[in-house]
C-alpha positions in Angstrom: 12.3 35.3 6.2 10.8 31.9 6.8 12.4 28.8 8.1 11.2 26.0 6.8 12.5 22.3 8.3 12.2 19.6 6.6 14.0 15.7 6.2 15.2 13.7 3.7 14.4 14.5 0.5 14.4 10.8 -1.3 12.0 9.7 1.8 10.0 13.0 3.5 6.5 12.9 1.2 5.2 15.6 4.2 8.2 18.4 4.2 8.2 18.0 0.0 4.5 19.9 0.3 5.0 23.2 1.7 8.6 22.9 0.2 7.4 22.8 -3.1 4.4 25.6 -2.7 6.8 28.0 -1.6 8.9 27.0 -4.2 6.4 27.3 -7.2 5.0 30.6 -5.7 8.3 32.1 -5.4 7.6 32.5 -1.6 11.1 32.8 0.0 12.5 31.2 2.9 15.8 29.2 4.4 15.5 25.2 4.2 16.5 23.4 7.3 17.7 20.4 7.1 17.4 17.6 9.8 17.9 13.9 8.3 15.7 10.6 9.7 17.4 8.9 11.9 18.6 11.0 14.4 17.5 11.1 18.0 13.7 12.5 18.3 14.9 15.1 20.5 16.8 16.6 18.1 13.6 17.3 16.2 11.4 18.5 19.5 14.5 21.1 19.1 12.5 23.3 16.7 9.4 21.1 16.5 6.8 20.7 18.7 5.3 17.5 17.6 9.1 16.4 16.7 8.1 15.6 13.0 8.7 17.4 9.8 8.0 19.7 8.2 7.6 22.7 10.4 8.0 26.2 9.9 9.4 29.3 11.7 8.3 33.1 10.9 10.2 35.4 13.3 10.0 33.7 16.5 6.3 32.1 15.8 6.0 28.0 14.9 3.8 26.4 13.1 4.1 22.8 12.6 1.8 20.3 10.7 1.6 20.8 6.9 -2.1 21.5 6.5 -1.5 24.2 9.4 1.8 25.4 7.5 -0.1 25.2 4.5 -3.5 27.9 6.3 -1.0 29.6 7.5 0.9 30.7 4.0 -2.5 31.5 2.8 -3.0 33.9 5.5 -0.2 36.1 4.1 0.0 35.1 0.6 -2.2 35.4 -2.5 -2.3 31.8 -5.0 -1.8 29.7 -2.0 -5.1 28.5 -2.7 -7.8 29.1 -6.2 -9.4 32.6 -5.6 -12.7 31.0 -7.1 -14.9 30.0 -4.5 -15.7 26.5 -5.8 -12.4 25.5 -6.9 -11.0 26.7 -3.5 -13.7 24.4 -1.7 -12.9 21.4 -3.4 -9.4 22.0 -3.3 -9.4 22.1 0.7 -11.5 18.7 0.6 -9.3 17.3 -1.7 -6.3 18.5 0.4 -7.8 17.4 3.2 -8.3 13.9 1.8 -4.5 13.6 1.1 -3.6 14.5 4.1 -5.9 12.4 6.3 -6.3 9.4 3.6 -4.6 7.0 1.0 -3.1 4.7 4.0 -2.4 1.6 1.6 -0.5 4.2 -0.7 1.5 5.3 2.0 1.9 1.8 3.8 2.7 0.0 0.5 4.0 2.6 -1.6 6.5 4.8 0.5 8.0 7.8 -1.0 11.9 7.1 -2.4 12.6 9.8 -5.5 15.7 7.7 -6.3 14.2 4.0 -6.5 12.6 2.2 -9.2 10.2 -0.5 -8.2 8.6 -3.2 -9.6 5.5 -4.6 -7.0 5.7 -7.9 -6.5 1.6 -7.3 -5.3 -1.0 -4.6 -5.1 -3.3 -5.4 -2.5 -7.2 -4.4 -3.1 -7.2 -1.1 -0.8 -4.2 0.0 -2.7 -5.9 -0.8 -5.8 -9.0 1.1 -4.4 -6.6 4.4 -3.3 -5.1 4.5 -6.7 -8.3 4.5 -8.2 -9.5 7.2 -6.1 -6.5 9.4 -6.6 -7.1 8.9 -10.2 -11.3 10.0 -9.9 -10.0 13.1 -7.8 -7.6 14.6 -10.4 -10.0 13.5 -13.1 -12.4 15.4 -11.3 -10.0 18.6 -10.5 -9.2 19.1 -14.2 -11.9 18.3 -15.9 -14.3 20.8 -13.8 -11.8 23.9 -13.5 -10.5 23.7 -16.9 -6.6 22.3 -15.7 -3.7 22.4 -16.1 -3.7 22.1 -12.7 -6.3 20.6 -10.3 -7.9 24.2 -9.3 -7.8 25.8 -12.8 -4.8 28.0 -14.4 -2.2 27.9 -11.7 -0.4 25.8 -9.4 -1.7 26.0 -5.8 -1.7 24.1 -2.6 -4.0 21.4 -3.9 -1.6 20.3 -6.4 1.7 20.6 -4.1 -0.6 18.2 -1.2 -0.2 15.3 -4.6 3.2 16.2 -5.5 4.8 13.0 -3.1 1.8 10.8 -5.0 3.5 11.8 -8.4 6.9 10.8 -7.4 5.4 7.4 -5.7 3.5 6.9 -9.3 7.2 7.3 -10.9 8.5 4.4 -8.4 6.0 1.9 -8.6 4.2 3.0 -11.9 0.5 2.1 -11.7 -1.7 1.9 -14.5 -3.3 5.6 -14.4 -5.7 6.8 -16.7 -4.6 8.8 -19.6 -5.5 12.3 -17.8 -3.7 11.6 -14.7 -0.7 10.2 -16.1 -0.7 13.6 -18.0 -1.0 15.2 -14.7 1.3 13.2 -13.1 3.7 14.1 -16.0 3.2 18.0 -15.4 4.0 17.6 -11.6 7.1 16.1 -12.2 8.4 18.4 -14.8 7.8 21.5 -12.5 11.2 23.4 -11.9 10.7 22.9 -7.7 9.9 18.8 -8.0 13.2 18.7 -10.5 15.2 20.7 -8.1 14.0 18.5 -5.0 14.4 15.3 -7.2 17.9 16.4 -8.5 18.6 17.0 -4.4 17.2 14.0 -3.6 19.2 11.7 -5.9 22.3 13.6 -4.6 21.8 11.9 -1.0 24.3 9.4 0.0 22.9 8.9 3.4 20.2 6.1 4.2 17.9 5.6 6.6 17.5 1.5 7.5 13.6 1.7 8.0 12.9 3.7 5.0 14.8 1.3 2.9 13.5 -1.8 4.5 10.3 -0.1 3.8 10.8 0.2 0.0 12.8 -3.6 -0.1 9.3 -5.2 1.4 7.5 -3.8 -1.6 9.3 -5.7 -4.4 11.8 -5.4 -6.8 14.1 -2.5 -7.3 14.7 -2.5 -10.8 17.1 1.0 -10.6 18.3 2.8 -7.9 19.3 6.0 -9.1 21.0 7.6 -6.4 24.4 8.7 -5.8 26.5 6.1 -4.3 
């Protein structure tokens, strides 16, 4: 059995992606939970780089979500599109996500529970939302959808599961498609069970929500008091 660390669920975009693979494929393991805020040793305790998310098979770590992420596919089937070309540009697309989009982060952080209104969208943003858009676009409309590779969820899709749940917070114009898509994320059984966690969470981490407060106007916060 796995053990799979992660933080927050209202603020951690990174633990949410192997979370929700492992989920939706029906790969089982024990969550760990380790909330923001506490001392970084307590992470280096099970984590080599002391972030999140990391994960344990019998004695061996792997930490990093892209490496957590090779790693699943090395001992599971669906991790990523058995057809060649759809696996190819899933990995680049993954790969994009994962080293890209630093406006979206910056100015968008992920908070399940929060409704915001911008009070500006800076031109990068603007140009990372756009691309987003182009790359799901793209996804569906060359392997035939409902999902970005094709037929079935893979690891492509759970690398833009924390952009659906920023799109829900801020709500950017999208284009009909990825709206759509955006739409079909969030109604998977594993993003409503994180959500429903997430909006559970009475603890708060100050920089997160200073984070979210910088952005603009929360117009609901739907999180348990």
């Amino acid at each position: 059995m796995y053990d799979l660390f992660i933080a927050n669920k209202n603020y951690s975009s990174w633990s949410l992606r192997p979370w929700v693979l492992m989920k939706e494929l029906g790969i089982e393991f024990d969550e760990k939970f380790m909330p923001f805020g506490v001392s970084n040793e307590s992470f280096l305790n099970f984590s080599p780089s002391g972030k999140v998310p990391c994960l344990v098979d019998d004695g061996l770590t792997v930490w990093d979500t892209l490496a957590i992420i090779e790693y699943l596919a090395e001992h599971h089937e669906g991790v990523w599109a058995s057809d060649v070309k759809a696996r190819a540009w899933s990995r680049s697309a993954a790969a994009e996500m994962h080293s890209g989009f630093q406006s979206l982060r910056n100015e968008h952080p992920m908070s399940v529970g929060l409704r915001v209104r911008p009070s500006a969208i800076s031109e990068p943003l603007k140009k990372d939302i756009s691309r987003i858009d182009e790359l799901w676009q793209q996804g569906l409309a060359s392997f035939g959808g409902p999902f970005l590779a094709g037929a079935s969820f893979t690891a492509v899709d759970a690398f833009y599961c924390p952009v659906a749940f920023r799109f829900q917070t801020y709500n950017p114009p999208l284009s009909p498609e990825a709206e759509a898509y955006k739409n079909r994320l969030l109604s998977l059984p594993a993003m409503q069970e994180w959500q429903n966690a997430a909006l559970l969470e009475t603890w708060r981490d100050a920089g997160h929500e200073d984070e979210t407060r910088a952005v603009g106007e929360w117009t609901a916060d739907l999180r348990a008091k």
